[in-house]
N, C-alpha and C positions, 0 to 999 in steps of 0.2 A: 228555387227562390233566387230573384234578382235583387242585390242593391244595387238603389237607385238616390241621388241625390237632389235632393228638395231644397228651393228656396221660395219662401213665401212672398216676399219680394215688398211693395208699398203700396201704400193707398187702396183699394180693395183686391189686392194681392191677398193677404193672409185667407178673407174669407171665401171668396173663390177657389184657393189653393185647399182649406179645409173642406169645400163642400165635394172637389171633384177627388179630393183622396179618400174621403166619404163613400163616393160613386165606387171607384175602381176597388176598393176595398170588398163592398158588399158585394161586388160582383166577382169576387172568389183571386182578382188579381196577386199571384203570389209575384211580392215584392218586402223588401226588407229597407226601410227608410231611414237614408241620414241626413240632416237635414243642416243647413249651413246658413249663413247671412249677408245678405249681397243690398247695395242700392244704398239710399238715401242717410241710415245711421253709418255706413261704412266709410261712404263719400264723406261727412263731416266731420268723421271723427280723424279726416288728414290723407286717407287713402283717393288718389284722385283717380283710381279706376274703379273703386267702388265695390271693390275684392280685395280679400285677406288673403295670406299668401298660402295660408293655409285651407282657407275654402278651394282653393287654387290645388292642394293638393288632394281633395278628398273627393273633387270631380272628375280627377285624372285616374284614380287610383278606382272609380266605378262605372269612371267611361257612361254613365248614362244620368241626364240634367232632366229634370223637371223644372222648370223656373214661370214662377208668376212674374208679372208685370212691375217693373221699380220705375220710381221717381228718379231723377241727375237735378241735383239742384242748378239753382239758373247760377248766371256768373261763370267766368270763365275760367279753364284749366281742369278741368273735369269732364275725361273722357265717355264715350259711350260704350257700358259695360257690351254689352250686345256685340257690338263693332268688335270689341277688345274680345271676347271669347270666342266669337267665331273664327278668329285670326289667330289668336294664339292655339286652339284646338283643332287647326285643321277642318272646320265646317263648310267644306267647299260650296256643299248644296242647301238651298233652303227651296224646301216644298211643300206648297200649300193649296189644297185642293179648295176649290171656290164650287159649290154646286147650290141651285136654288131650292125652296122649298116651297116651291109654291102647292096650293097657297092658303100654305099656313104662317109665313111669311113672305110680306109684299115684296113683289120684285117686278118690275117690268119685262122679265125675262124668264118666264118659268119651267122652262127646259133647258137651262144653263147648266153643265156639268164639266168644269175645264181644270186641270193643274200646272200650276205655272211653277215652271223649276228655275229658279234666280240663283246663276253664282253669286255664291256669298264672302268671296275674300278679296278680291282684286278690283279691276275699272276705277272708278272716279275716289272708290272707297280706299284705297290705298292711304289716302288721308298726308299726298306730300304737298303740299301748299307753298310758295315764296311769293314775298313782293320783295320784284325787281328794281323797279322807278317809283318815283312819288303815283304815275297813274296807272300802274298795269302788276296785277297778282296773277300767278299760275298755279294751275290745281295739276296735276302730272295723270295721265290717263293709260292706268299700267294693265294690259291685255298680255297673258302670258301662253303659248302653247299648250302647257301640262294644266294650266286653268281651264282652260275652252277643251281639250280631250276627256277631264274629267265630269264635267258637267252636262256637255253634250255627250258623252258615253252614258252618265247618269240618268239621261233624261229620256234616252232611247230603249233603256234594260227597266225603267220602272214604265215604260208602256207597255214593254215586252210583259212584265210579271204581271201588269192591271188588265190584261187585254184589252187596252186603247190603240186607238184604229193608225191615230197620225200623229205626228209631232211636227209644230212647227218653230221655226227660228224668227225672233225680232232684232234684227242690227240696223244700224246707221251706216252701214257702207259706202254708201253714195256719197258722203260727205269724207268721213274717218274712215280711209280708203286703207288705213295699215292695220289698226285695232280693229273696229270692227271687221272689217275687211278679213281679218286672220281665225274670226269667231267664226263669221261666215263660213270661210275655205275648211273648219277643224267639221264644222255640220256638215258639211257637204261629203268629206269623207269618210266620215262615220256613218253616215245615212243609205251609204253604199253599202254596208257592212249590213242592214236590216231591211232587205229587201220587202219582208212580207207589212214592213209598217209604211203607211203615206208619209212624205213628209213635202214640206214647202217654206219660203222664205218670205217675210215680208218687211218692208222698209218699215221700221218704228212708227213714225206717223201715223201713218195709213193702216196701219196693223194694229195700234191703238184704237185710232177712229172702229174698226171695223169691230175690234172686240167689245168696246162698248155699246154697239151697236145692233151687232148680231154676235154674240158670243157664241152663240150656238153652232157657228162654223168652225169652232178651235176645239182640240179635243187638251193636247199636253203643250205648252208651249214654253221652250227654253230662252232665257236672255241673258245679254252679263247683266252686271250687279247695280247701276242706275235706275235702267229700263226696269228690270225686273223687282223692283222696288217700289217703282212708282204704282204699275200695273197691278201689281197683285192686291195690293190695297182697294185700286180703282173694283179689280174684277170681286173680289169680299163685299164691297159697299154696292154692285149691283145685283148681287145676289141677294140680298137685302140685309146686310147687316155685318157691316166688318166685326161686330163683337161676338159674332157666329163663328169666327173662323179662327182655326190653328195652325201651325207650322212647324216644320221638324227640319232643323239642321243639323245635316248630317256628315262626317267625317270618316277618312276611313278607319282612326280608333275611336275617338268619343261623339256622340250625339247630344243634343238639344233639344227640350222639347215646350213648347208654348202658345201661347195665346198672342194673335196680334196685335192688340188693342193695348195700349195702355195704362196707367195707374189709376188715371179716374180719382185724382185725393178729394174733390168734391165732394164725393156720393163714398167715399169710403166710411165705413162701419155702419151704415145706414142699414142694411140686410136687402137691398133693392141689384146689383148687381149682378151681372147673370155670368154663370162660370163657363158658360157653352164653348167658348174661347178656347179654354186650357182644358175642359173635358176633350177636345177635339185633338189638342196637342197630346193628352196622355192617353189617348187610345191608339194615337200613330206612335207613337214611343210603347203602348205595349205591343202590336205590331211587330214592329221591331224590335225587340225583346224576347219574338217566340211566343207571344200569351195571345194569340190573334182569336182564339174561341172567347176568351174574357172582354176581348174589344169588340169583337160581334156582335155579343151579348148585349153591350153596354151602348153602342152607337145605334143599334135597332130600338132598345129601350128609350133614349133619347129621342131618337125621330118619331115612335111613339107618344113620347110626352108632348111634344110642341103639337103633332096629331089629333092629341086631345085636350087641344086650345088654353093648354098651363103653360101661360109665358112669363117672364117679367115683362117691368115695366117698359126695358125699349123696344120690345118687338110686339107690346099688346095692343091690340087694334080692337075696337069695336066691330061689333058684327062676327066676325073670326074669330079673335080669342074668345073663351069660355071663361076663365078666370086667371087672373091677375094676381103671382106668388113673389116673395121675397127671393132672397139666393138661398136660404136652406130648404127653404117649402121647395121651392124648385128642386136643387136636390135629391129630398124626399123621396118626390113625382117620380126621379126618372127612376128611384133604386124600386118603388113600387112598379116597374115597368119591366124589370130584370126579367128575361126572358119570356117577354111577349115581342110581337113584330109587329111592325104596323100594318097597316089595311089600306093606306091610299099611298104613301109616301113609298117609292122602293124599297125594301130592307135590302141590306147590306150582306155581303158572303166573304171573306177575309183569308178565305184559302191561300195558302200558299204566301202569305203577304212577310215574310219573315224581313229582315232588315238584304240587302244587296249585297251581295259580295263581288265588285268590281275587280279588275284584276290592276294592278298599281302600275301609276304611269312607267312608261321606258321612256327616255333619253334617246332620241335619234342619232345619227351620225354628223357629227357636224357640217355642214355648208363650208364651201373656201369665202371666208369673208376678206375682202379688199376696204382698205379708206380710198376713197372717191372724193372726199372734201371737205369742209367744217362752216358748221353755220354759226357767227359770230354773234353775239346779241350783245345790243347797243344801248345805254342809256343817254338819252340827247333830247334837249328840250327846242332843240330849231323844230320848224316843218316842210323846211325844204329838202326835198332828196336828193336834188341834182347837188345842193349844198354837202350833203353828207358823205355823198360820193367820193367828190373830189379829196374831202376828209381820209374819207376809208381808203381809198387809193393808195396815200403814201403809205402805207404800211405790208401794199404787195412786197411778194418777195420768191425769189428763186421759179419765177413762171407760174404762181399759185396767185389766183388775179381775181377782184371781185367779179362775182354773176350778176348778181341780182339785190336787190334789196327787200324786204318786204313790212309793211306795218298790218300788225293783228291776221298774218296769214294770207293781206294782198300784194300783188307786188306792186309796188312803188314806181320801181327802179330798175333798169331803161322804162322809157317809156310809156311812164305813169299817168295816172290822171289827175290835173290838179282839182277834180271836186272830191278827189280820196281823202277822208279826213282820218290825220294821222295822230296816234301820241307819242308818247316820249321812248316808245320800247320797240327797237327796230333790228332785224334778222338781216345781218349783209352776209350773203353764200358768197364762199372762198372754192375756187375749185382748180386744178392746175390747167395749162393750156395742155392742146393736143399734144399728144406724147410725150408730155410730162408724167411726170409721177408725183403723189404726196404722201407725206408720212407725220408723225407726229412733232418729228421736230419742227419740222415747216411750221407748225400751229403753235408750236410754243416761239418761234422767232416771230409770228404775226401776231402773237398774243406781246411781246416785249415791244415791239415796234408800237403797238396800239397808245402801249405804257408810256412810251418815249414823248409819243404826239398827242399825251393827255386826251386819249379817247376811252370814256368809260364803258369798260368789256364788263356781263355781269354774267353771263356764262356764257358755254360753247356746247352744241352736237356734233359730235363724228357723223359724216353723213359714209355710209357704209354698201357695198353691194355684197349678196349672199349667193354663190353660186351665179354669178354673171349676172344677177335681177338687183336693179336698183332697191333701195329701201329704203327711201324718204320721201317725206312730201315734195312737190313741186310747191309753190309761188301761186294761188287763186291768179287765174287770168293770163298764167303762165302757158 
């Protein structure tokens, strides 16, 4: 017997949460349920994460989530529980198998079978945001080594245990030559390590382009936390139906288990709802639980029903479906299904599918890291940069002399163009002359000097080398 922690969550959350604890129940599921309250009453009643500190403890303390779908009321200061759980519990991974059914649901692609494993804590999610200037905010894009080892490790031992053939990677390196670029370099090493699996790299874009297009060429594909956000949605919705699909995030103590689709307050209490979502999340959570005969059981019965043309209302088609059920009749259908298999759709075999046991990051040896220079950022409403220049100049000091300048990551400065259109938030690179040295005092007397010549400094980067390899951007056009 496992407990396991239930929230019902908003808007057709409770009755989907009822119909699939309904499912897994009849289907011999040993679980012992406690069940807590998250989302929309919690948010208004002052809590602006939308959790009790106490539900907070009764999740930790079972290490394993079922959560239905909540509402975040609109208006600002109220975080995204989701965001906030997966962050504070360690959920590195989130993985959501997108496969089609044709065609018993419409899909333009009916051999589509791909899982796309999205780190779930770091990249743009980070959630550090400033505005600088009146015209320029920054989102901070945090890519971490122990991030990218774990996920890409992740993503290569759950094709290892699925016997899937390839994994591939989606970055932006070509642009985010340090972040992505480090996601890249963490795949490319690990991929070494799994000789007997394909794998291969493709630019976001194109990689995108291409799965929507022919998905059927991607078997597991790994991305950080952006991309892999966007995509998985995309590749759910050409499978024919993102309210088909579940996802399981996973940590290496507590997991996550759910449905990707939203509250739906519209159509809630209606009985019209389909649970298939969060049926899909709680068979990969039983899965991983050890009850993988119970989820066999239960996802072959499912493919089963839709087989035998009992759908709801968003997936019923004329011609195809057979008949058109509420969310309990649905239900019903699938527990009357319990240990039958289908006959056209593949059934399902769940051997071996227990949860992963990776082995926990190590800490490499450090790198000799050197300061090489300080990238100053500037608030200044001119738009001339030779003007700025002359500005930033007086404030060299001790043979640490401006480089460069840059607006939104072009350079400017030497030798800019004057159709560059520039705003008010400008990067002037400090670096010493030849055979000088810098250190951080020097940054703190250019930062005082700045002070002196009423130039507004709004932050600074260390620009750093690691083991003799530079580690900053250069200057677009540089």
């Amino acid at each position: 017997m496992t407990k396991i922690t239930v929230a019902k969550g908003d808007g057709i959350g409770p009755e989907i949460m009822d119909a699939t604890l309904e499912i897994i129940l009849a289907a011999g599921a040993k679980i012992e349920i406690e069940e807590i309250e998250v989302g929309e009453k919690v948010y208004l009643a002052g809590n602006t994460s939308g959790i009790a500190p106490e539900a907070w403890d009764t999740i930790r303390r079972n290490k394993i989530f079922l959560k239905a779908p909540i509402t975040t009321p609109q208006g600002g200061g109220y975080k995204s529980l989701n965001v906030t759980t997966r962050k504070f519990l360690g959920l590195y991974s989130n993985v959501r198998p997108c496969r089609s059914l044709h065609p018993f649901v419409s899909t333009k692609h009916p051999v589509m079978d791909i899982v796309i494993i999205r780190e779930n804590e770091e990249d743009l999610y980070a959630g550090i945001e400033h505005q600088q200037t009146d015209e320029v905010i920054q989102c901070l894009k945090l890519i971490s080594r122990p991030g990218c080892e774990k996920i890409v490790r992740y993503a290569f031992e759950y094709a290892k245990q699925q016997n899937r053939k390839k994994v591939t990677c989606f970055t932006k390196d070509n642009i985010m030559k340090q972040t992505d670029g480090l996601f890249h370099q963490v795949f490319d090493e690990i991929a070494r390590e799994y000789p007997e699996i394909k794998n291969e790299h493709w630019i976001i874009d194109i990689g995108a382009a291409k799965m929507a297009d022919t998905p059927e060429a991607f078997d597991v594909i790994v991305m950080p936390n952006l991309y892999g956000d966007v995509l998985s949605d995309v590749a759910a919705q050409i499978t024919g139906s993102v309210g088909l699909a579940g996802s399981a995030n996973i940590g290496e103590e507590c997991s996550m288990f759910e449905a990707i689709h939203g509250s739906a307050p519209r159509i809630a209490g209606q009985n019209t709802a389909n649970p298939s979502g969060l049926l899909q999340g709680a068979i990969m959570m039983l899965n991983h639980i050890g009850q993988s005969e119970v989820a066999e059981k239960i996802q072959n019965a499912w493919l089963k029903t839709l087989e035998d043309g009992i759908h709801t209302y968003d997936i019923y088609k004329e011609g195809t479906s057979k008949q058109k059920v509420g969310t309990k009749e649905f239900a019903k259908a699938v527990i009357a299904n319990l240990g039958v298999k289908p006959s056209i759709l593949k059934p399902v075999s769940y051997a071996n599918n227990t949860a992963l046991n990776l082995p926990r990051y190590k800490r490499k040896p450090a790198a000799k890291k050197e300061l090489a220079g300080v990238d100053v950022f500037v608030h200044w409403t001119g738009n001339n940069p030779e003007e700025l220049a002359e500005r930033v100049k007086k404030i060299e000091s001790n043979g640490i002399q401006l480089t460069m300048i840059t607006n939104r990551g072009i350079k400017v400065w030497p030798d800019g163009f004057k159709e560059t259109f520039c705003t008010d938030h400008w990067r002037c690179r400090f670096k010493p002359n030849d055979g000088a040295g810098i250190n951080k005092t020097n940054i703190i007397e250019i930062l005082k000097s700045a002070l002196n010549e009423n130039i507004d400094t709004i932050k600074t980067e260390n620009l750093y080398s690691f083991d003799g390899k530079s580690a900053y951007s250069l200057g677009q056009g540089q």
